[in-house]
Backbone of each chain as nested JSON, in Angstrom:
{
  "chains": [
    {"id": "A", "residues": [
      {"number": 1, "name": "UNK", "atoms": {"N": [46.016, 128.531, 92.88], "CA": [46.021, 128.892, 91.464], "C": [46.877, 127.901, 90.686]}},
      {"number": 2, "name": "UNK", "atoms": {"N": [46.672, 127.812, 89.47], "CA": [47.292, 127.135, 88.87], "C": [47.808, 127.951, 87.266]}},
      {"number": 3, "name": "UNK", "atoms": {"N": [49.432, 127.288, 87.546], "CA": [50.501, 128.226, 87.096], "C": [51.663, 127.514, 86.1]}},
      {"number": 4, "name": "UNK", "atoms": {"N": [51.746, 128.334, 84.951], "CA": [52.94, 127.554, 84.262], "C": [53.894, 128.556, 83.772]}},
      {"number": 5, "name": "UNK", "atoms": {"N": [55.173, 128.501, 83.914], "CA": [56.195, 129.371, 84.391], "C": [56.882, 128.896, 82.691]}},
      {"number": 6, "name": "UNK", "atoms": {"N": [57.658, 129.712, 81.923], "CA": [57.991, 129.088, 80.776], "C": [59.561, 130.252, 80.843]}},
      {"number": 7, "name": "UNK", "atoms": {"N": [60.912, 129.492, 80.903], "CA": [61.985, 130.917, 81.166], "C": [62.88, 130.607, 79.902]}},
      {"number": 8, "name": "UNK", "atoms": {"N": [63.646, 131.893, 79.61], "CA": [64.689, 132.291, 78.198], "C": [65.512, 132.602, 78.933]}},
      {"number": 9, "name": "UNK", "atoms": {"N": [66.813, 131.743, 79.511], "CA": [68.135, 132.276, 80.381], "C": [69.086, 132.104, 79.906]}},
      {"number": 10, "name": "UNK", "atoms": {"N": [70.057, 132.586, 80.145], "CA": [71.415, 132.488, 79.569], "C": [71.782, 131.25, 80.574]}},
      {"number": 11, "name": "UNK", "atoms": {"N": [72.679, 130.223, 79.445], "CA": [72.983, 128.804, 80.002], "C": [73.912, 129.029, 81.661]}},
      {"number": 12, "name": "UNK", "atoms": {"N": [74.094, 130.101, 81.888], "CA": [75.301, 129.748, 83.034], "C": [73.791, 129.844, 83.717]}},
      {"number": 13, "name": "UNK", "atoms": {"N": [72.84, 130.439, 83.578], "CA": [71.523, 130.33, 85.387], "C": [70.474, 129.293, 84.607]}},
      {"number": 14, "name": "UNK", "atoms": {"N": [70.119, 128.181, 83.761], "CA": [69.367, 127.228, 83.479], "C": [69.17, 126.5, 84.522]}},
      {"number": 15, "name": "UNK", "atoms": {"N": [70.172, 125.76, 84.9], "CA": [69.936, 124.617, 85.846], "C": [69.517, 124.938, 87.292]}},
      {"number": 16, "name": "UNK", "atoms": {"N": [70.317, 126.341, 87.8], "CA": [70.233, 126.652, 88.866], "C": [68.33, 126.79, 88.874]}},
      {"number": 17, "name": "UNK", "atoms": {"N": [68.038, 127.472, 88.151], "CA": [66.664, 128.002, 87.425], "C": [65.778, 126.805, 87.56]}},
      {"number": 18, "name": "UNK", "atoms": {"N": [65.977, 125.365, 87.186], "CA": [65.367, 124.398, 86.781], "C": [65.346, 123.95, 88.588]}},
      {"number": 19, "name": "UNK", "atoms": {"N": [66.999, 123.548, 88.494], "CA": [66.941, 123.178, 90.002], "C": [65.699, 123.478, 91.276]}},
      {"number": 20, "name": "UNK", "atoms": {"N": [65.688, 125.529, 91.109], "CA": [65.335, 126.116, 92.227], "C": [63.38, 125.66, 91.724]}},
      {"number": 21, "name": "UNK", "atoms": {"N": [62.574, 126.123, 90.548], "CA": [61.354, 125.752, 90.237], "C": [60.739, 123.929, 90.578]}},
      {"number": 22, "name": "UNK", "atoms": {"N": [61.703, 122.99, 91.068], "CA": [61.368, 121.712, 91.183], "C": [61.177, 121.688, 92.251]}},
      {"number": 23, "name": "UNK", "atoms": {"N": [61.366, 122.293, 92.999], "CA": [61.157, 122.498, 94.825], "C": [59.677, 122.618, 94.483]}},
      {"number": 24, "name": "UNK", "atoms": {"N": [58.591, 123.472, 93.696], "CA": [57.614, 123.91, 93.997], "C": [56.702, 123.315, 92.452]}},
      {"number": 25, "name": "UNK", "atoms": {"N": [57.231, 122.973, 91.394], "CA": [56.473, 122.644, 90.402], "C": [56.867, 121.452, 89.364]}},
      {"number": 26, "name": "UNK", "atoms": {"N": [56.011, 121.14, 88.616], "CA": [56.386, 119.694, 88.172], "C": [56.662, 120.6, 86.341]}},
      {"number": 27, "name": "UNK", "atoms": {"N": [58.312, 119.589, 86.293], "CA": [58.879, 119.993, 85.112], "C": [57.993, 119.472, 83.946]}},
      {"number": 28, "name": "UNK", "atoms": {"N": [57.532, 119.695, 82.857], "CA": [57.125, 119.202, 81.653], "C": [57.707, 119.41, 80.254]}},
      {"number": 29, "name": "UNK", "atoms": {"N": [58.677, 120.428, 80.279], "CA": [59.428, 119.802, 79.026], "C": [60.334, 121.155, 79.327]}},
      {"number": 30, "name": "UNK", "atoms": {"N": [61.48, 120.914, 78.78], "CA": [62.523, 121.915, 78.613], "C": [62.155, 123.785, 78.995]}},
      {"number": 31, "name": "UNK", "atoms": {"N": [62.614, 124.076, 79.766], "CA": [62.428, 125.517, 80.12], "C": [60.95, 125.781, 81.248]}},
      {"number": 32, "name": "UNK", "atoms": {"N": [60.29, 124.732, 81.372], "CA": [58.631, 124.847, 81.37], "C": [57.988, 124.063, 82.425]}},
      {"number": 33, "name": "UNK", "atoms": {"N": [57.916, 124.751, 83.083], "CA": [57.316, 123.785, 84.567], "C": [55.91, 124.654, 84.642]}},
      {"number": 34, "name": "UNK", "atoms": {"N": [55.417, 123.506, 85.542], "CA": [53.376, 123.857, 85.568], "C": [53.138, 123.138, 87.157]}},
      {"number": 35, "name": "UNK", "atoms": {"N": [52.051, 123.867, 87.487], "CA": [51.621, 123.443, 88.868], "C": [50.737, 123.982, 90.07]}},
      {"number": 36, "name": "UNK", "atoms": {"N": [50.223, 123.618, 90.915], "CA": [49.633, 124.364, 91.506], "C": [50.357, 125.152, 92.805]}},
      {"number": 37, "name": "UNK", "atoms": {"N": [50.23, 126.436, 93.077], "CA": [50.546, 127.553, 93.41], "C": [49.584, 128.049, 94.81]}},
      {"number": 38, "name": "UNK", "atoms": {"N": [50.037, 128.162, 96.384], "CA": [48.857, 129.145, 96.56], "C": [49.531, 130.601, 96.34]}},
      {"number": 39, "name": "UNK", "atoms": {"N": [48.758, 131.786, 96.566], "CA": [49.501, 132.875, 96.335], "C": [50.64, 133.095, 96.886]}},
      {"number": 40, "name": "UNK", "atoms": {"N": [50.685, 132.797, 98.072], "CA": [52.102, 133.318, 98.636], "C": [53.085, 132.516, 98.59]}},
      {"number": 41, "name": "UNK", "atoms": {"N": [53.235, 131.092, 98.16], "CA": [54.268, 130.584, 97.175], "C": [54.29, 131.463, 95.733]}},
      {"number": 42, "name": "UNK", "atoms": {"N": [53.106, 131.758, 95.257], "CA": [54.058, 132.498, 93.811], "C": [54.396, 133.807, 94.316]}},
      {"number": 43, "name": "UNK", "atoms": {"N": [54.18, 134.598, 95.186], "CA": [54.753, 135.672, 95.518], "C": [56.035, 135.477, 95.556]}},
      {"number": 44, "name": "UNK", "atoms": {"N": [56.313, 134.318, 96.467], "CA": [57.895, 134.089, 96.923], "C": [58.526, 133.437, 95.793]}},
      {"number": 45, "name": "UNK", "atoms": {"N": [58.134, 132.571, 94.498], "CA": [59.216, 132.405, 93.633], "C": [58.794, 133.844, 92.914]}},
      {"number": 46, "name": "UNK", "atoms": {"N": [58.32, 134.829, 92.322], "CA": [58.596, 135.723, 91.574], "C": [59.914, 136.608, 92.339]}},
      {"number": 47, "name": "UNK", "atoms": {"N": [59.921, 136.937, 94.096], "CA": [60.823, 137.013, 94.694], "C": [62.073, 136.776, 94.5]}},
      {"number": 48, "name": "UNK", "atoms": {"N": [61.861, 135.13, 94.43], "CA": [63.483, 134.435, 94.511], "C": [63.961, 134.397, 92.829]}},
      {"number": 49, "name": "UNK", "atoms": {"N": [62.738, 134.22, 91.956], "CA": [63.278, 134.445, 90.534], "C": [64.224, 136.159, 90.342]}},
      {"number": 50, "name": "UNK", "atoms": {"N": [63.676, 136.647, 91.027], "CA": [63.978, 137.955, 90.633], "C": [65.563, 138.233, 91.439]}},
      {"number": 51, "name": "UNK", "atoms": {"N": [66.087, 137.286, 92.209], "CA": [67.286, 137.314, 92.588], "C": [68.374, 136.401, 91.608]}},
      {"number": 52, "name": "UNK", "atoms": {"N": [67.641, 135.182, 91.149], "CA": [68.235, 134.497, 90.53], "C": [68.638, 134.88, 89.159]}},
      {"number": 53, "name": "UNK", "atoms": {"N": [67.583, 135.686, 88.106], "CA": [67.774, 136.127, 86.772], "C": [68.615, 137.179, 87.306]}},
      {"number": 54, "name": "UNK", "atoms": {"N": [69.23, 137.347, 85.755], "CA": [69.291, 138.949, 85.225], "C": [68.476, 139.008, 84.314]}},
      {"number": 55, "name": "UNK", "atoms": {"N": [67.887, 140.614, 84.952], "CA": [66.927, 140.808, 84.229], "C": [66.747, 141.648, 82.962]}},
      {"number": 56, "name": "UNK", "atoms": {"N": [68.155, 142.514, 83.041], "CA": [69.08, 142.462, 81.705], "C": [69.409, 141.696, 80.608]}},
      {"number": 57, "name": "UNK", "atoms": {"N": [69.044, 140.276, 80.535], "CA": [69.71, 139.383, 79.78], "C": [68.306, 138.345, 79.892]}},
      {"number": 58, "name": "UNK", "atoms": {"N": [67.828, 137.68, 80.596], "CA": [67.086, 136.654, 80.549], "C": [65.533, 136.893, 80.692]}},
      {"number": 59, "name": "UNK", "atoms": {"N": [64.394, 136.086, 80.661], "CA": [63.049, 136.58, 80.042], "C": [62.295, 135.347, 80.952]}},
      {"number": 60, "name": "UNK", "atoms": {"N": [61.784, 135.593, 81.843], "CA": [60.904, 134.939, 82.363], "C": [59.053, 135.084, 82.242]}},
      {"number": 61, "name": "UNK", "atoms": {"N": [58.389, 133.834, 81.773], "CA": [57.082, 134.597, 81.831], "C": [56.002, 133.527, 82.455]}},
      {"number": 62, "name": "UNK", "atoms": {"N": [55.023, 134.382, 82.983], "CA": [54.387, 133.151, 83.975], "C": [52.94, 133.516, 83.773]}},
      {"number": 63, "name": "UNK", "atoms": {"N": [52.245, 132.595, 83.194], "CA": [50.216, 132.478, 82.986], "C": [49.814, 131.876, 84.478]}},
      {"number": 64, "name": "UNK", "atoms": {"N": [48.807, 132.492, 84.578], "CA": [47.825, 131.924, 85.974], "C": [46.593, 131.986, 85.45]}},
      {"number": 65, "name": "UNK", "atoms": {"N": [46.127, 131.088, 86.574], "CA": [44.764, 131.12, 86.128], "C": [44.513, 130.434, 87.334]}},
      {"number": 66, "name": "UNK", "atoms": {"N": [42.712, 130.9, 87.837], "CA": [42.091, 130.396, 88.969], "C": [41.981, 129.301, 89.424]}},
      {"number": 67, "name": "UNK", "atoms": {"N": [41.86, 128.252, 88.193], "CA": [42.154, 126.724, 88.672], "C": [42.641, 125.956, 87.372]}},
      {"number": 68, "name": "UNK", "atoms": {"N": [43.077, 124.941, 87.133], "CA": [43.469, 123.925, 86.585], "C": [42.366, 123.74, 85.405]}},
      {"number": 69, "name": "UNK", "atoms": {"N": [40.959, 123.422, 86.102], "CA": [40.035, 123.12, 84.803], "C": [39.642, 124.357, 83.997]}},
      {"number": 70, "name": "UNK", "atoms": {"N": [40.387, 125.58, 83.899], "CA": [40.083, 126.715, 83.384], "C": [40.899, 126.016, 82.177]}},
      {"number": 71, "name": "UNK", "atoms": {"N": [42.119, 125.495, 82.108], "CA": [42.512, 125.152, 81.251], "C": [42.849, 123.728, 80.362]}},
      {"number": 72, "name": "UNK", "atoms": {"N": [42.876, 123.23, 79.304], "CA": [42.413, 122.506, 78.43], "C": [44.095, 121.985, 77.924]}},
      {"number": 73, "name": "UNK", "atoms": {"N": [44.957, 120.665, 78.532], "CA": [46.367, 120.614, 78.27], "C": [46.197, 119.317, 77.514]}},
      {"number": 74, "name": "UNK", "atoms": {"N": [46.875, 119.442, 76.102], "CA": [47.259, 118.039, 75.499], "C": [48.883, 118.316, 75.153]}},
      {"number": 75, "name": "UNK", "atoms": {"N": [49.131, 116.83, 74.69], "CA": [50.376, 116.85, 74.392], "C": [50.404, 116.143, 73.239]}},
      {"number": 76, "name": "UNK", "atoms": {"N": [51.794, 116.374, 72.176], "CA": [52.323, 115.328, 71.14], "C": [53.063, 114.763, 71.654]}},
      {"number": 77, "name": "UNK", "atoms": {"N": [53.8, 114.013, 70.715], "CA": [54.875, 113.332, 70.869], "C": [55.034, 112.583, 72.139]}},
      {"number": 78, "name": "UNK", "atoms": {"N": [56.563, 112.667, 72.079], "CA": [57.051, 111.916, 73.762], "C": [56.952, 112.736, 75.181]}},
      {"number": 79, "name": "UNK", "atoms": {"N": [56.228, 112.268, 76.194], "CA": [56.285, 112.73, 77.14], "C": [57.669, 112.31, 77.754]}},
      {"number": 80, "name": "UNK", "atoms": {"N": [58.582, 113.73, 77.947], "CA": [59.583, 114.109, 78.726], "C": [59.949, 113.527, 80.034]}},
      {"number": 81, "name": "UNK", "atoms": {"N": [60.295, 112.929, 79.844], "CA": [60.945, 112.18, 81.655], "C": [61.591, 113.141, 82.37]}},
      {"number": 82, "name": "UNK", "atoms": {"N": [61.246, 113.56, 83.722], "CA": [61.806, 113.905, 84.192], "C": [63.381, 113.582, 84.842]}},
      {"number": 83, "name": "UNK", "atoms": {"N": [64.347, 114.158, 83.503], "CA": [65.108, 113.749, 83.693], "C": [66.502, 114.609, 84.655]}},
      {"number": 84, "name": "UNK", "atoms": {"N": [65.68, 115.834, 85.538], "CA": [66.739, 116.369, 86.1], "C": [66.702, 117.745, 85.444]}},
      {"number": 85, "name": "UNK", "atoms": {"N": [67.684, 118.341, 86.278], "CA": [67.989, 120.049, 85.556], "C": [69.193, 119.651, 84.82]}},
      {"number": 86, "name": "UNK", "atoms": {"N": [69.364, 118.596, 83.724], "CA": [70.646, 118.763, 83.219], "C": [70.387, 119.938, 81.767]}},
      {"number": 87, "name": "UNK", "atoms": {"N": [71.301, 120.366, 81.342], "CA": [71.288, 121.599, 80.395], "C": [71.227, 120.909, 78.883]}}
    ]},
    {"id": "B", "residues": [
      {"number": 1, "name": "UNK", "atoms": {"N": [40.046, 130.903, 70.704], "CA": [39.967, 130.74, 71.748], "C": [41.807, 131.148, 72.151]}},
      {"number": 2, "name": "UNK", "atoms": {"N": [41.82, 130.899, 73.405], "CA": [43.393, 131.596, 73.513], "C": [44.288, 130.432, 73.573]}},
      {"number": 3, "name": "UNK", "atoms": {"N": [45.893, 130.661, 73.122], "CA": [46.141, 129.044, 72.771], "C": [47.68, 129.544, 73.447]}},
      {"number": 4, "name": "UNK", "atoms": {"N": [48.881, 128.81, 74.025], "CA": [49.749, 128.515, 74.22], "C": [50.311, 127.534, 74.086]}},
      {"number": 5, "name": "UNK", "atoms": {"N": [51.372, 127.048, 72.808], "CA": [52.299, 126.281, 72.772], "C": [53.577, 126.073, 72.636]}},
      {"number": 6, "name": "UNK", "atoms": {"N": [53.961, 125.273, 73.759], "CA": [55.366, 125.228, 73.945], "C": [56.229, 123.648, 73.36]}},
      {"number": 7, "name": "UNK", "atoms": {"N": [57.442, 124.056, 72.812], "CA": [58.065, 122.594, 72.134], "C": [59.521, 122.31, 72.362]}},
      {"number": 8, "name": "UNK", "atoms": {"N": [59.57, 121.088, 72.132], "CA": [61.053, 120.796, 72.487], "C": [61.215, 120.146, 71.436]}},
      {"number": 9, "name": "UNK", "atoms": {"N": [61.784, 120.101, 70.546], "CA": [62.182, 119.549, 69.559], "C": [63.651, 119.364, 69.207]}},
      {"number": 10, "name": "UNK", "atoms": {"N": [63.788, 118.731, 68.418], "CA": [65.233, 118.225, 67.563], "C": [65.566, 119.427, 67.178]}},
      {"number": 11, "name": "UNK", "atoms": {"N": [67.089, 120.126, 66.992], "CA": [67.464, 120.587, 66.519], "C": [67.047, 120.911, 64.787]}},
      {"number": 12, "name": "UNK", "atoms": {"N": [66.678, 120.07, 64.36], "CA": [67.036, 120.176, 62.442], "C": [65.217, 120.438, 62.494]}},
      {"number": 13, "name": "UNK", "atoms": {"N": [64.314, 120.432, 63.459], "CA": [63.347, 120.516, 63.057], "C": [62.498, 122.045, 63.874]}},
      {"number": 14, "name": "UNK", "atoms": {"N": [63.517, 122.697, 64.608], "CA": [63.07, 123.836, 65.61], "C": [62.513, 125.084, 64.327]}},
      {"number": 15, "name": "UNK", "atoms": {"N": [63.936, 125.58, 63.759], "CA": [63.335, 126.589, 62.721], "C": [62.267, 126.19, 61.89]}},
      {"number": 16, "name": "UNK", "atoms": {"N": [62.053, 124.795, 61.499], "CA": [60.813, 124.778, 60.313], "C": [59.274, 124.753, 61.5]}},
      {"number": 17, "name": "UNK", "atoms": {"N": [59.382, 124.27, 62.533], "CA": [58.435, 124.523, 63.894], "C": [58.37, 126.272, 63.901]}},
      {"number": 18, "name": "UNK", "atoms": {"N": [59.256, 127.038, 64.522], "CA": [59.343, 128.468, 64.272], "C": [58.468, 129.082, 63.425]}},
      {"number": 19, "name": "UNK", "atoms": {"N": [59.152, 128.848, 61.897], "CA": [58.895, 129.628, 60.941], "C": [56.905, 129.203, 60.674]}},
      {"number": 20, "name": "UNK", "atoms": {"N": [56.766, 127.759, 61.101], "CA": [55.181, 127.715, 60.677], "C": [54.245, 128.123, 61.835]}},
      {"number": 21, "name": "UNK", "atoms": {"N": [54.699, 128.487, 62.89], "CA": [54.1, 128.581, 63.882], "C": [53.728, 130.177, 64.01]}},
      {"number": 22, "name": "UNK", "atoms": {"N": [54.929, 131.154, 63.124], "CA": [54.719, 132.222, 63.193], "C": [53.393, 133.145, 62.342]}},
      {"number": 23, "name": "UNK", "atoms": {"N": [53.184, 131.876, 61.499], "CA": [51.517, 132.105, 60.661], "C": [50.769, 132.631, 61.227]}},
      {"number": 24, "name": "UNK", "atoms": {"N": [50.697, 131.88, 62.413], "CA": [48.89, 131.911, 62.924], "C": [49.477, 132.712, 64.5]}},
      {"number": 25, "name": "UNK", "atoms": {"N": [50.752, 132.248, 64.937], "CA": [50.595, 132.869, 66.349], "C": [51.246, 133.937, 67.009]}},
      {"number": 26, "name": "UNK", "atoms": {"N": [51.767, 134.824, 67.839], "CA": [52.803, 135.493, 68.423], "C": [54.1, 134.491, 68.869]}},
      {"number": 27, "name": "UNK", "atoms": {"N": [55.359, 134.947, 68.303], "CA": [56.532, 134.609, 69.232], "C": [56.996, 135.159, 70.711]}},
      {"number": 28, "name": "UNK", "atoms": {"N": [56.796, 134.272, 71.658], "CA": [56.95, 135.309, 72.882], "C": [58.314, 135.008, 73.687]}},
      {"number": 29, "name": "UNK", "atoms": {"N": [58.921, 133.567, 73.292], "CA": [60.053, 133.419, 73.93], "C": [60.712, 131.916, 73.172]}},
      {"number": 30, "name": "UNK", "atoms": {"N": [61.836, 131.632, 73.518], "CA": [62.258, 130.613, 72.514], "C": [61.619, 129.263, 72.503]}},
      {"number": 31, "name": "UNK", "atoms": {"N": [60.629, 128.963, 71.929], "CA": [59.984, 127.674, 71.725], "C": [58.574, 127.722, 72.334]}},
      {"number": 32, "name": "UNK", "atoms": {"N": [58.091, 129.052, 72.628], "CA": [56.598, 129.191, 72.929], "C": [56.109, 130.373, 72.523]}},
      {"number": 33, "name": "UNK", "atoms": {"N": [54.809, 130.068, 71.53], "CA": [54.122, 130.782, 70.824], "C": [52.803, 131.003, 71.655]}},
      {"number": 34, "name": "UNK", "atoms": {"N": [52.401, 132.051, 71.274], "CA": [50.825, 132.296, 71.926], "C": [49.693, 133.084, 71.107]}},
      {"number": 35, "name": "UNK", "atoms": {"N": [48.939, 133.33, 71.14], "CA": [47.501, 133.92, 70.304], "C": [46.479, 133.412, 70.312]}},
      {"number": 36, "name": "UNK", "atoms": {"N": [45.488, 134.203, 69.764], "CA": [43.976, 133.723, 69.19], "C": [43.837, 132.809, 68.414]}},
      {"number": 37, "name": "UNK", "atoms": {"N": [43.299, 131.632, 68.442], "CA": [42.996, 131.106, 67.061], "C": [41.461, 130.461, 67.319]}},
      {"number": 38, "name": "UNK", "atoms": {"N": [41.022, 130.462, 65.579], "CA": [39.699, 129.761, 66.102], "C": [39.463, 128.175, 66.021]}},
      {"number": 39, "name": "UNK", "atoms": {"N": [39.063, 127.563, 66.268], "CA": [38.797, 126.051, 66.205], "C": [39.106, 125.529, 64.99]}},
      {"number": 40, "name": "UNK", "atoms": {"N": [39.122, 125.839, 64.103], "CA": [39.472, 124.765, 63.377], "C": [40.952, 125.344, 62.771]}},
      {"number": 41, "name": "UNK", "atoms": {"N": [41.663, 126.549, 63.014], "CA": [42.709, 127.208, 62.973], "C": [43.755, 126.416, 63.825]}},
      {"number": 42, "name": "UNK", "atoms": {"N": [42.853, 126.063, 65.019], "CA": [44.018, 125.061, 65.778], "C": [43.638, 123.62, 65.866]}},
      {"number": 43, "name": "UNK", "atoms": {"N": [42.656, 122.712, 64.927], "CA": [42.183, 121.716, 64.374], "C": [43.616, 121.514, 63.243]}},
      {"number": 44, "name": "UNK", "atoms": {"N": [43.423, 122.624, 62.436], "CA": [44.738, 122.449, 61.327], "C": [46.386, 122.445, 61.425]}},
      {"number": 45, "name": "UNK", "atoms": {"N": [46.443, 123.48, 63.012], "CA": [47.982, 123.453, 63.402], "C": [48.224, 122.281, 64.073]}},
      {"number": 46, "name": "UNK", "atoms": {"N": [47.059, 121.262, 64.786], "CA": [47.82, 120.102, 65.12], "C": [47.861, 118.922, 64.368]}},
      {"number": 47, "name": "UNK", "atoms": {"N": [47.479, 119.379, 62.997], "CA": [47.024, 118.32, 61.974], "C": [48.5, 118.644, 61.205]}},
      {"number": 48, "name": "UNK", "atoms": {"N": [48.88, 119.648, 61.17], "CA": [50.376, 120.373, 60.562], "C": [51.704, 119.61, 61.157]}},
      {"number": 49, "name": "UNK", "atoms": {"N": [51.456, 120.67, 62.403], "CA": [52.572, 119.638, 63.457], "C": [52.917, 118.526, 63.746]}},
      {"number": 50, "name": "UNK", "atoms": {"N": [51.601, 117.621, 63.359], "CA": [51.64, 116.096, 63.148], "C": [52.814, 115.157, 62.316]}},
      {"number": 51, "name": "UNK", "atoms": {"N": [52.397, 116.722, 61.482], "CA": [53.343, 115.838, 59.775], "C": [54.6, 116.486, 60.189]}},
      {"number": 52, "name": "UNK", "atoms": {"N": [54.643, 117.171, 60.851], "CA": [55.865, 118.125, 60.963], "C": [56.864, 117.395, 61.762]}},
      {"number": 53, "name": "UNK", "atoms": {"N": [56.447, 117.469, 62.21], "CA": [57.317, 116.798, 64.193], "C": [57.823, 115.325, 64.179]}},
      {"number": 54, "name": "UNK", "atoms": {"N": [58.615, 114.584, 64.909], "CA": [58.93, 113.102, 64.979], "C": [58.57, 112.677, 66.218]}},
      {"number": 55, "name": "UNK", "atoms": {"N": [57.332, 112.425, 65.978], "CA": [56.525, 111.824, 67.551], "C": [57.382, 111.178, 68.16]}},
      {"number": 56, "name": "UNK", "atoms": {"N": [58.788, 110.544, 67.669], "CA": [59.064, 109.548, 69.099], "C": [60.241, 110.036, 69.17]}},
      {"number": 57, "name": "UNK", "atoms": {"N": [60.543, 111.599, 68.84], "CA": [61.89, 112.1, 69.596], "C": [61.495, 113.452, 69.968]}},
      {"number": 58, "name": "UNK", "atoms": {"N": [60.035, 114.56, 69.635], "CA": [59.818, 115.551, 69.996], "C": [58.618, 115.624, 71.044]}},
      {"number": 59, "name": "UNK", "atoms": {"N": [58.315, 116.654, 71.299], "CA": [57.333, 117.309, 72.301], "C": [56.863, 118.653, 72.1]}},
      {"number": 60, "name": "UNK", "atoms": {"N": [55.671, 118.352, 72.235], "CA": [54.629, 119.852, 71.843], "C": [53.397, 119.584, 72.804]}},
      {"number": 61, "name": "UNK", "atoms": {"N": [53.384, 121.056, 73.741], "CA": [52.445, 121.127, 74.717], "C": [51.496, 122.403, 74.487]}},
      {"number": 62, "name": "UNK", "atoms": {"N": [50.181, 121.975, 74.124], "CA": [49.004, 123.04, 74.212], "C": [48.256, 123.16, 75.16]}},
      {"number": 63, "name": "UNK", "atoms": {"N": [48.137, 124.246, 75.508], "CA": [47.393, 124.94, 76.786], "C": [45.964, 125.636, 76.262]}},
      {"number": 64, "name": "UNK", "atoms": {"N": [44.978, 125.556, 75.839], "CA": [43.724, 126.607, 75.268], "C": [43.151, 126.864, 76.761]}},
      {"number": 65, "name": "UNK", "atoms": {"N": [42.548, 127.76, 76.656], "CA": [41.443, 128.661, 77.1], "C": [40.306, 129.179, 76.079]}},
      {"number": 66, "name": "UNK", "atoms": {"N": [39.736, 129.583, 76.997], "CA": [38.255, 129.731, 76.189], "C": [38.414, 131.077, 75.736]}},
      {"number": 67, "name": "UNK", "atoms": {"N": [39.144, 132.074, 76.678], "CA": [39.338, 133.212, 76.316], "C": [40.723, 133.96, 76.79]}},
      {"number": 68, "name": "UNK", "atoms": {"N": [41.287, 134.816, 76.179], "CA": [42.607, 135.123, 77.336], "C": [42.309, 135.585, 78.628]}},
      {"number": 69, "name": "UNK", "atoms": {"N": [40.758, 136.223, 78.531], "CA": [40.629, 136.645, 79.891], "C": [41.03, 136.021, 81.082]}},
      {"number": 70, "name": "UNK", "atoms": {"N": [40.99, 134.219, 81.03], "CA": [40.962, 133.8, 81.713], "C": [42.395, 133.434, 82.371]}},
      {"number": 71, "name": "UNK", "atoms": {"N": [43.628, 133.794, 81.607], "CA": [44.977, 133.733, 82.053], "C": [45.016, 135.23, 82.395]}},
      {"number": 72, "name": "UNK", "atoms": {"N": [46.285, 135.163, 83.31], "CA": [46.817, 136.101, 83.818], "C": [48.539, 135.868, 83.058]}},
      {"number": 73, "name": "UNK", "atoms": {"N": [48.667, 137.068, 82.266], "CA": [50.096, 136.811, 81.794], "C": [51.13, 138.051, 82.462]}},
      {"number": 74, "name": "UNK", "atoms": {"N": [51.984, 137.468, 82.936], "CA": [53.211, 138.444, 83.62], "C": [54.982, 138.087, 83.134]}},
      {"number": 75, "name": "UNK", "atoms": {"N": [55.704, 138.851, 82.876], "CA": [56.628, 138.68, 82.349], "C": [57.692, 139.229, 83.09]}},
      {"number": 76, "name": "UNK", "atoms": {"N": [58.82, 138.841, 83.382], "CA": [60.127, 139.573, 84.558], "C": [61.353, 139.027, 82.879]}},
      {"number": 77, "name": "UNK", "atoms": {"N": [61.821, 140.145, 83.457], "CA": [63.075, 140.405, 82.455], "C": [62.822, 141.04, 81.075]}},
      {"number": 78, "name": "UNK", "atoms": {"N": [64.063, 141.026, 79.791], "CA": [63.567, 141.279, 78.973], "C": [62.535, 140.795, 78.25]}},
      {"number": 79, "name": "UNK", "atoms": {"N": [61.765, 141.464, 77.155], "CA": [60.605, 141.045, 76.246], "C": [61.453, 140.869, 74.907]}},
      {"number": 80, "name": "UNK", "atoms": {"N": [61.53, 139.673, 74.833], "CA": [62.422, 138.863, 73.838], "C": [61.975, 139.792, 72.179]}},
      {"number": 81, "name": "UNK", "atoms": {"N": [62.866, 140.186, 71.74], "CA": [62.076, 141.299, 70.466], "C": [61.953, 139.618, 69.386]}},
      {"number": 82, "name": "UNK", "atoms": {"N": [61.156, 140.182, 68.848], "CA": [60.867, 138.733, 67.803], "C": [62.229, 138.642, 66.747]}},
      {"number": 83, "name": "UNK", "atoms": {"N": [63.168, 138.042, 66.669], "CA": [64.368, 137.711, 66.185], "C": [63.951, 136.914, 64.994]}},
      {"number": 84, "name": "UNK", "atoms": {"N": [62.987, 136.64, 64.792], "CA": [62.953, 135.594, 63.549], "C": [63.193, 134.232, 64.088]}},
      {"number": 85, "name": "UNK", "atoms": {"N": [63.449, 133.466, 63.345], "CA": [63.577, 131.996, 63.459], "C": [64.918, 131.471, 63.749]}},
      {"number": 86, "name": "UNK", "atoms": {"N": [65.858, 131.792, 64.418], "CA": [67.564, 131.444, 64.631], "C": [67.126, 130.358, 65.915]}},
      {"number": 87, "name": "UNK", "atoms": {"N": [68.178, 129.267, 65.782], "CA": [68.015, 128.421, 66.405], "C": [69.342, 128.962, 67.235]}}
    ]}
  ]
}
């Protein structure tokens, strides 16, 4: 499947957040990583997200869809370098 | 058709992004909007954003679908209440 994860955290879990999603997906701009998924990798980050947030305080939200050409991606501006989980 | 966009922008230009984005779409988390729009509804928001944005210091990523059916949307944590435009 193909998956783009978009999170609202309080700055002390960002990076950890950014850090832990680069293991499994490619960053594209601030907060917002996209990628392909089989199910039981996204089982296991909704898992490990759900240890990492509070879910009291921070807002995670994640679109799927069956494949990649279901969906239609452009961009403006500057494409974002992956420049790291810095905050 | 169903639309998701997410932005990274400059500081001095996030709330006037916000406030025009809230026209046409839902606020669902800080810097990504989502909704219906029809073709030339989102013909005009990237003709907007154009003038809006500073192509060689921001970023704006659209995702369409043909229909929402075709995403799967899931959310962990709070559901960000729509706050208005505060940067």
């Amino acid at each position: 499947m193909f998956v783009i994860i978009v999170y609202d955290m309080n700055v002390e879990r960002v990076a950890k957040m950014c850090q832990y999603l680069r293991r499994y997906l490619d960053w594209v701009q601030n907060s917002v990583f996209e990628g392909e998924l089989t199910d039981s990798q996204f089982k296991r980050i909704k898992h490990d997200i759900k240890e990492l947030m509070h879910e009291d305080e921070d807002s995670v939200r994640f679109y799927t869809f069956r494949t990649k050409e279901q969906v239609k991606i452009e961009t403006m501006g500057i494409l974002k370098e992956d420049i790291g989980c810095i905050i």
